[in-house]
C-alpha positions in Angstrom: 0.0 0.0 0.0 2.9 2.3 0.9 4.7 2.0 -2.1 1.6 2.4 -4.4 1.5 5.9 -2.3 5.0 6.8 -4.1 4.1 7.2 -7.9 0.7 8.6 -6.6 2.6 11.5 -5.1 5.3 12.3 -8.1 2.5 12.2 -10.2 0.3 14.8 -8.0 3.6 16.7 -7.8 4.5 16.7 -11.5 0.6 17.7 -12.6 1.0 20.7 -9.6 4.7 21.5 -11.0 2.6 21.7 -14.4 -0.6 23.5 -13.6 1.6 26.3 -12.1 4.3 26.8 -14.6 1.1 27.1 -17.1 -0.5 29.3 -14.9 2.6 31.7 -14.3 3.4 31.7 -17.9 -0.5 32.8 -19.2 -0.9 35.0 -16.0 3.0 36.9 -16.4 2.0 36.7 -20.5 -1.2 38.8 -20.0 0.2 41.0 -17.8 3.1 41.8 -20.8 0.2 42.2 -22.9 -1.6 44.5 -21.0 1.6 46.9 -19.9 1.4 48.2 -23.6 5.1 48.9 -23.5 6.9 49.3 -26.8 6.8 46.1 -29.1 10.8 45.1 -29.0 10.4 45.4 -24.8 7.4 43.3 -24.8 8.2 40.5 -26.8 11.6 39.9 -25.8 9.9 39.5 -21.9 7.3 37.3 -23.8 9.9 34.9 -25.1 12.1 35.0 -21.6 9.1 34.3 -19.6 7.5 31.2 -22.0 10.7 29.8 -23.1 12.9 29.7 -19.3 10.3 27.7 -16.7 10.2 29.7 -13.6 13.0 31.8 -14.2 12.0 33.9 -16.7 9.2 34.9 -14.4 11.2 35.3 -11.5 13.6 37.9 -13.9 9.9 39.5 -14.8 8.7 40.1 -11.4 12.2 41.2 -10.4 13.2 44.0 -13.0 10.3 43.9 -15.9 7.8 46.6 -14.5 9.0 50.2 -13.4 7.5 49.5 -9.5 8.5 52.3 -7.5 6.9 50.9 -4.3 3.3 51.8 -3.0 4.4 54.4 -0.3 7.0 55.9 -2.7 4.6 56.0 -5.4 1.9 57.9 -2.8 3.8 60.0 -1.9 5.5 61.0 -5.5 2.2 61.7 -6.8 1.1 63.7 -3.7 4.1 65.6 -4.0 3.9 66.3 -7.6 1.3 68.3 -7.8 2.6 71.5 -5.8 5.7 71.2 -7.8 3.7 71.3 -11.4 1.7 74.6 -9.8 5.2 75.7 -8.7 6.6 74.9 -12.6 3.3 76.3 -14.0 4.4 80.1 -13.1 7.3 79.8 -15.3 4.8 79.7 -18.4 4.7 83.7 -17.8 8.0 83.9 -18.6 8.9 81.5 -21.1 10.1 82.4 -24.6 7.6 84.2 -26.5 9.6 85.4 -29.5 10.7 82.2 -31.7 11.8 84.1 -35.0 15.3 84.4 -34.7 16.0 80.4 -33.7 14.0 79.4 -36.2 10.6 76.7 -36.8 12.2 73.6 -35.5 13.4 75.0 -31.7 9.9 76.3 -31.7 8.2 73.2 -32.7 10.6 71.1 -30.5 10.4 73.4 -27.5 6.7 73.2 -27.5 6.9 69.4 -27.5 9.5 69.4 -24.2 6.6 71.3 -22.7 3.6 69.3 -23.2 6.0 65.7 -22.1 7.7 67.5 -19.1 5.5 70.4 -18.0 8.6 72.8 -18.0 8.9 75.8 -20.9 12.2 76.9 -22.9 13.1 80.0 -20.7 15.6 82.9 -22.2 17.8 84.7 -21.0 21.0 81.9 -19.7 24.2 82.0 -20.0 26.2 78.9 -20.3 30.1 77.8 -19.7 30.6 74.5 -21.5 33.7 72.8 -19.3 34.9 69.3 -21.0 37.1 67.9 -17.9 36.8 67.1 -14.2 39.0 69.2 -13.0 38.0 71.8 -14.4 34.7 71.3 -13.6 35.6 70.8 -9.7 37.8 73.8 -9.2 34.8 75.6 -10.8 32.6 74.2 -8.4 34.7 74.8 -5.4 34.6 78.6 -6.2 31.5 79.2 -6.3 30.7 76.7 -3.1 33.5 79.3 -1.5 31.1 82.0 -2.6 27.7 80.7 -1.4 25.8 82.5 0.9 22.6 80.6 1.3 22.5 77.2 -0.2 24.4 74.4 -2.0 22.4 71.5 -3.2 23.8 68.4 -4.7 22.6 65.0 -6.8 24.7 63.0 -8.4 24.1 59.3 -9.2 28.2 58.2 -8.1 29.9 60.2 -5.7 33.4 58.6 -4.8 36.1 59.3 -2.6 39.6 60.5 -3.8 41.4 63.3 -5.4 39.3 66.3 -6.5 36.6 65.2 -5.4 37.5 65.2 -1.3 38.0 69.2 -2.1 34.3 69.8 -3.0 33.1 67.8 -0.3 36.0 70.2 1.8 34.0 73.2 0.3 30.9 71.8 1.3 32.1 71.4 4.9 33.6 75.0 5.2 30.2 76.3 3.9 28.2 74.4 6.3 30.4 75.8 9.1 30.0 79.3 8.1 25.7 78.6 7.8 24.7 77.6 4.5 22.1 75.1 3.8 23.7 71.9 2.6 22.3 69.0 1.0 23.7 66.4 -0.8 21.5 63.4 -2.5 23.1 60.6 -4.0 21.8 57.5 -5.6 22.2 54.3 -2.4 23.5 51.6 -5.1 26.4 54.3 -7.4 27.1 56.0 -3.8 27.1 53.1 -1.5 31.0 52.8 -0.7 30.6 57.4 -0.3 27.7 57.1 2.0 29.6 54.5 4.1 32.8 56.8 4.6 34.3 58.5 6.8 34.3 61.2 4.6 30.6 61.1 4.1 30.4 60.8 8.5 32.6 64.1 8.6 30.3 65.7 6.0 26.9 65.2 8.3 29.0 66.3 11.6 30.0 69.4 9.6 26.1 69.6 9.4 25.7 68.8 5.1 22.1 66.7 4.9 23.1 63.2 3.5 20.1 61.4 2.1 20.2 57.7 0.3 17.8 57.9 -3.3 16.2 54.7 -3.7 17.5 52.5 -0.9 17.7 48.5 -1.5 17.9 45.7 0.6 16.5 42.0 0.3 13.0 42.9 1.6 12.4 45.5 -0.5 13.1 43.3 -4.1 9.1 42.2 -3.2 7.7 44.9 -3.7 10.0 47.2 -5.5 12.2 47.4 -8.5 15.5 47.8 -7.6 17.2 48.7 -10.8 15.2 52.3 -10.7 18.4 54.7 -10.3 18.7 58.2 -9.8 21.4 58.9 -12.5 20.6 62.9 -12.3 24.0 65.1 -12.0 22.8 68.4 -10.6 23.9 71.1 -8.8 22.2 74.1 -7.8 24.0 76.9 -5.2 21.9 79.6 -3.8 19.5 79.5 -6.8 21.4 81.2 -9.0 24.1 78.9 -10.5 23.6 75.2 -11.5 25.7 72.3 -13.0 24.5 69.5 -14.9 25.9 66.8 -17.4 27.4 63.6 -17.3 30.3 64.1 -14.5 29.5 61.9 -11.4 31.3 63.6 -8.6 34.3 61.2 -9.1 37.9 62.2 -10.3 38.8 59.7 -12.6 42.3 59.4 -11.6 40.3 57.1 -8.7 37.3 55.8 -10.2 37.8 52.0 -12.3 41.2 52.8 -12.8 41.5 48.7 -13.2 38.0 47.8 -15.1 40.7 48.9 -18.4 38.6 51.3 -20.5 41.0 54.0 -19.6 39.9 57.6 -17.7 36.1 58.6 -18.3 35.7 61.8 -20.2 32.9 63.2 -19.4 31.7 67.3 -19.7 29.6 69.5 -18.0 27.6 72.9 -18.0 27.6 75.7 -15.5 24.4 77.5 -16.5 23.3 80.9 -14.8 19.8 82.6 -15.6 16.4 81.8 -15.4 16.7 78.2 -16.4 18.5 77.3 -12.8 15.0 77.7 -11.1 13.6 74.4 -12.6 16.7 73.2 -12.1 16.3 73.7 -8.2 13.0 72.9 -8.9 14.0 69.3 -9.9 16.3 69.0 -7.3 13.6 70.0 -4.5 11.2 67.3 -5.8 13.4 64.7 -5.9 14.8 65.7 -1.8 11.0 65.5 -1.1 10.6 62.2 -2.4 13.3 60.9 -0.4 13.1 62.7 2.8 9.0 63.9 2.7 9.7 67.5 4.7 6.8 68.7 2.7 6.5 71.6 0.0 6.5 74.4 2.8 9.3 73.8 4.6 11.1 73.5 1.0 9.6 76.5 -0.4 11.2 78.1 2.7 14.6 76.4 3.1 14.8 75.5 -0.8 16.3 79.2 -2.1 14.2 78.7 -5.5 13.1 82.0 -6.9 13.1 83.8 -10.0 17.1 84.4 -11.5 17.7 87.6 -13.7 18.5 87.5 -17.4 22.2 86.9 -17.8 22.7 85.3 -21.2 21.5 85.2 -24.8 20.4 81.5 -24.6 17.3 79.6 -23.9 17.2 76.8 -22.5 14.8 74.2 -21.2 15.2 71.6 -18.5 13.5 68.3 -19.4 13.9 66.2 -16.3 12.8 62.1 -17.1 12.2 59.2 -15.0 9.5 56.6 -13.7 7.7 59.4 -11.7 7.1 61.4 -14.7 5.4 60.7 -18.1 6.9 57.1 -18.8 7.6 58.2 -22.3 8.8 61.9 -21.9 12.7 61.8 -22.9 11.8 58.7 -25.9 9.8 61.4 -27.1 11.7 64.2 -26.7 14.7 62.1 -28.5 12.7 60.8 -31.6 11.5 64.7 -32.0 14.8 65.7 -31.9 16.4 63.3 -34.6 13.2 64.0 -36.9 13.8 67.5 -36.4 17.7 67.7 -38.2 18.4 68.7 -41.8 21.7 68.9 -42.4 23.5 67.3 -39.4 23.3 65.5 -36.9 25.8 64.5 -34.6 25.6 62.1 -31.3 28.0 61.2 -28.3 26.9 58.5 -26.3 28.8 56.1 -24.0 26.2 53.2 -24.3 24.2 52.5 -27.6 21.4 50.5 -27.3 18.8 51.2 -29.9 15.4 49.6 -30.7 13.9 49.8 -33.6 11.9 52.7 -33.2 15.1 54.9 -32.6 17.1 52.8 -35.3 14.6 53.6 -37.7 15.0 57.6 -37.3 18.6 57.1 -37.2 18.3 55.5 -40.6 15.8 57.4 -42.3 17.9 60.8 -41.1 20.6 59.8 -43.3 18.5 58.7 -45.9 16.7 62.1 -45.9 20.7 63.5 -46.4 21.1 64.3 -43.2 24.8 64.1 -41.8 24.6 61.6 -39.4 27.3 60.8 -36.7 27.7 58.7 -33.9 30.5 58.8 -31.3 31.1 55.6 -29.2 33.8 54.8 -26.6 36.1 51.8 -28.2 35.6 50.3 -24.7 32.8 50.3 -22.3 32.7 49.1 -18.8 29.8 46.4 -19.8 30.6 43.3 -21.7 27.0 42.8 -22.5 25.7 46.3 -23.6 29.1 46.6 -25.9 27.8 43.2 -27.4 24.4 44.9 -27.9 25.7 48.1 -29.5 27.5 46.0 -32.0 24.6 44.0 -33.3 23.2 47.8 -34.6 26.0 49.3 -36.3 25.9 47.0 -39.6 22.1 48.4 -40.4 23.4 51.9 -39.7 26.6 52.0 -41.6 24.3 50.4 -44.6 22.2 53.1 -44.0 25.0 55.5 -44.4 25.7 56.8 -40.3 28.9 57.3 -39.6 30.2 55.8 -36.9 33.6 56.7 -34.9 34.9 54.7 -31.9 36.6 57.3 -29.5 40.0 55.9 -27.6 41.0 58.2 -25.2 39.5 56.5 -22.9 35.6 56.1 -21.7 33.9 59.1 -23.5 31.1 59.3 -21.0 29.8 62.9 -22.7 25.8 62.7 -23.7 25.2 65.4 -26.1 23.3 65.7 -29.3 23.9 68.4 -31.6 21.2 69.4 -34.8 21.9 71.2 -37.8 24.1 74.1 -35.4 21.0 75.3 -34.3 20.4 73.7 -31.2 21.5 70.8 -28.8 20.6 68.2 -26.1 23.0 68.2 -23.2 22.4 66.2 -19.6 23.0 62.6 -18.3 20.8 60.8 -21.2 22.2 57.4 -22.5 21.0 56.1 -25.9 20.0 53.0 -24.3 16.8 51.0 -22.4 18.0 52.0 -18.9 18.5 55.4 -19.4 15.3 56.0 -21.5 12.3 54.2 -19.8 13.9 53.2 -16.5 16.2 56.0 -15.0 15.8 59.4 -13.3 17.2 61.5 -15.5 17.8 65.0 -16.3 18.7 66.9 -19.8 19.0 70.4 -21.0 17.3 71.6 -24.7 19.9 74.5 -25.5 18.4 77.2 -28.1 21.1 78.6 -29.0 23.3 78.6 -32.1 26.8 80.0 -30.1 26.3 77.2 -27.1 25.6 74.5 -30.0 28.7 75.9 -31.9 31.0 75.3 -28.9 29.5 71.7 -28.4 29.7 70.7 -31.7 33.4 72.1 -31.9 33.9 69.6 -28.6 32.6 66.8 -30.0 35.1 67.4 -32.9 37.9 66.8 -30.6 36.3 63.6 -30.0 36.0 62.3 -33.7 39.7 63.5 -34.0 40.8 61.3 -31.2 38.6 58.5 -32.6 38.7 55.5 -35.1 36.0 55.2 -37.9 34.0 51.5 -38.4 34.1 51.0 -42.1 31.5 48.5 -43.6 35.2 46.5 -44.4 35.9 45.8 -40.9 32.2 45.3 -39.8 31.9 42.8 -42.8 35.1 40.7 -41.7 33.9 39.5 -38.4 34.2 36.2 -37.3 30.7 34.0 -37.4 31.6 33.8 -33.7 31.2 37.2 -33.0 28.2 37.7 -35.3 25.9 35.0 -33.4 27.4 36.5 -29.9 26.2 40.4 -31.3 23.3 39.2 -32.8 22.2 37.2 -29.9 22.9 40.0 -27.8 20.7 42.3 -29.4 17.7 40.1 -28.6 18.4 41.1 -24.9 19.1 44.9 -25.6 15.4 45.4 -25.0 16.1 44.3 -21.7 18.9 46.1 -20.9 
């Protein structure tokens, strides 16, 4: 009797194994289904879920859905809406007179403002600074300068060189009374916020808060691959920073992961723009920290900022508490929108087919089209992805040019000299859908000039992919870039 029990029970076990496996696949399928996210995304987590039993769902509920987390969710949406009716009194001063920039920055400004609620303000002056330190010493002086406030976001802050002389600045400025906060991202700053230069820091009296904490509990209910990858800096409302330069000196940062120093450039902006920019920043403290929008409008030193400059420029912050598809837009608009030339620096390329088709059909309109890619990235896999695009693109007639100085780490787009994106914007899955992200829409032909002229010094220190050396991969390679590109989606 006992050991008829035995096959009874495998049996019962193998038809339960079975009826859930069927039941996770159809149930995880219909949930793809229903997400409505673009085609590529969806059906590569269609095949990963039906094709890999139990772990393809476990990968899903994991990473496959932008989950901020019920309370962090709450309370973004609660704290949104004082910051839109704080962003909607820039409208009175946003540019009204479009003639001398021409149709396109009208056309395209207009669509940044009905994806991120923020208008193209005039009036900016802007210093384009293309190295670290550079961009620290600049930073340092006007930190010695502050009177009221220094606020700081960067995705990575790490310790050494440079670097330990801003967070000095920060300290001397905290002793002599200025407001001090400092938010990093808790997974790209977790060795900082463990320091004891990050312990000095709060004793000096600098506000440290986490973004986006993780820990084992939290992969139930949240996604933990959500990053904060902003690089902002705004002191006493009146001067900001943004870019692509973590708050890292790259004589110290991956010095062994052999890509060489990251390059990486930055803008220090003054003028009316810098009050969204604070504006940002403020929104993104309160979703960390919840002090509520009247101790910030009090404590945050946002307020209107004199004309200073002949530029206009628009802040177009992106991320999974804003429109989900803000930036894609904002990037397909922008590629549409060039005549002549277009030019692109990006250190991780990832395209679906949506952005690989305006890509292509830009340079089969006759537009100049240019893409500048690091010969070595820090990521075995997205490098493998990148690859599998460049053979449609040089057929297509895109140049392509593989800087090798090192990691070019510089976002920037530049269209027909007439205007420019500029922030911490990859060209890839992560940075478009899944990251909080931040870039600048510059209107102006002298800023765009100087950008362009910048990424020229990167195509003169770079190597050019002809369709001869694409073509003469091994069959090795092409299966590992082509298989590759079936997970970019996913990337």
């Amino acid at each position: 009797m006992t050991d008829s029990l035995g096959p009874r029970y495998a049996e019962l076990a193998t038809i339960t194994v079975f009826l859930a496996d069927l039941f996770i696949r159809v149930g995880l399928s219909v949930r793809v289904i229903n997400r409505r996210r673009p085609v590529g995304v969806s059906l590569a987590w269609l095949t990963l879920v039906l094709l890999v039993p139990f772990a393809g769902a476990a990968l899903y509920l994991l990473v496959g859905e932008n989950r901020l987390g019920r309370k962090r969710a709450l309370r973004a949406a609660a704290a949104h809406t004082p910051y839109v009716r704080w962003l909607n009194d820039l409208e009175g001063r946003a540019v009204r007179d479009w003639s001398a920039l021409g149709p396109e920055c009208e056309q395209h400004s207009r669509l940044c403002t009905a994806v991120a609620g923020i208008p193209a303000l005039p009036g900016n002056r802007l210093e384009l600074i293309h190295d670290a330190e550079s961009t620290f010493r600049r930073m340092i002086a006007d930190v010695d300068g502050a009177q009221r406030s220094c606020h700081f976001e960067f995705y990575i802050w790490n310790v050494g060189g440079t670097a330990d002389e801003v967070a000095e600045a920060l300290m001397r400025a905290a002793q002599r009374g200025v407001g001090c906060r400092v938010l990093v991202d808790a997974v790209g700053s977790h060795d900082f916020l463990r320091s004891p230069l990050a312990k000095r820091m709060r004793d000096a009296g600098i506000q440290i808060k986490a973004a986006l904490p993780v820990s084992l509990l939290r992969t139930l209910f949240v996604r933990l691959d959500l990053r904060l990858h902003r690089k902002i800096v705004v002191i006493d409302g009146e001067i900001g920073y943004t870019g692509s330069q973590n708050l890292v000196d790259p004589r110290y940062f991956k010095v062994d992961a052999g890509v060489g120093p990251w390059v990486d450039a930055m803008v220090r902006l003054v003028g009316p723009a810098v009050e969204p920019l604070g504006i940002t920043f403020l929104e993104d403290w309160e979703l960390e920290t919840g002090e509520g929008i009247e101790k910030l409008s009090a404590t945050g030193d946002v307020h209107a900022v004199a004309d200073r400059g002949p530029a206009a420029v628009q802040v177009v912050p992106s991320g999974p508490a804003q429109r989900g598809d803000a930036i894609y837009t904002v990037l397909l608009t922008t590629i549409y929108a060039a005549r002549h030339e277009l030019v692109l620096t990006t250190p991780y390329f990832v395209p679906d087919e949506p952005l690989l088709t305006a890509l292509v059909a830009a340079a089969a309109r006759g537009v100049d089209v240019t893409i500048v890619l690091p010969k070595r990235v820090d990521s075995k896999l997205v490098r493998l992805a990148s690859q599998a695009f460049k053979g449609d693109l040089l057929e297509a007639g895109v140049r392509i040019v593989m800087f090798r100085g090192g990691l070019l780490h510089t976002k920037s787009i530049t269209v027909d000299g007439q205007f420019s994106l500029f922030g911490s914007l990859n060209l890839d899955p992560r940075s478009l859908w899944l990251n909080f992200e931040i870039t600048l829409a510059v209107y102006n032909a002298q800023f765009t000039s100087l950008l362009r002229q910048l990424q020229q010094t990167y195509i003169e220190q770079a190597d050019e992919l002809t369709r001869e050396a694409w073509a003469a991969r091994t069959l090795g390679q092409k299966f590992a870039d082509n298989t590759a590109r079936l997970l970019g989606p996913l990337l």
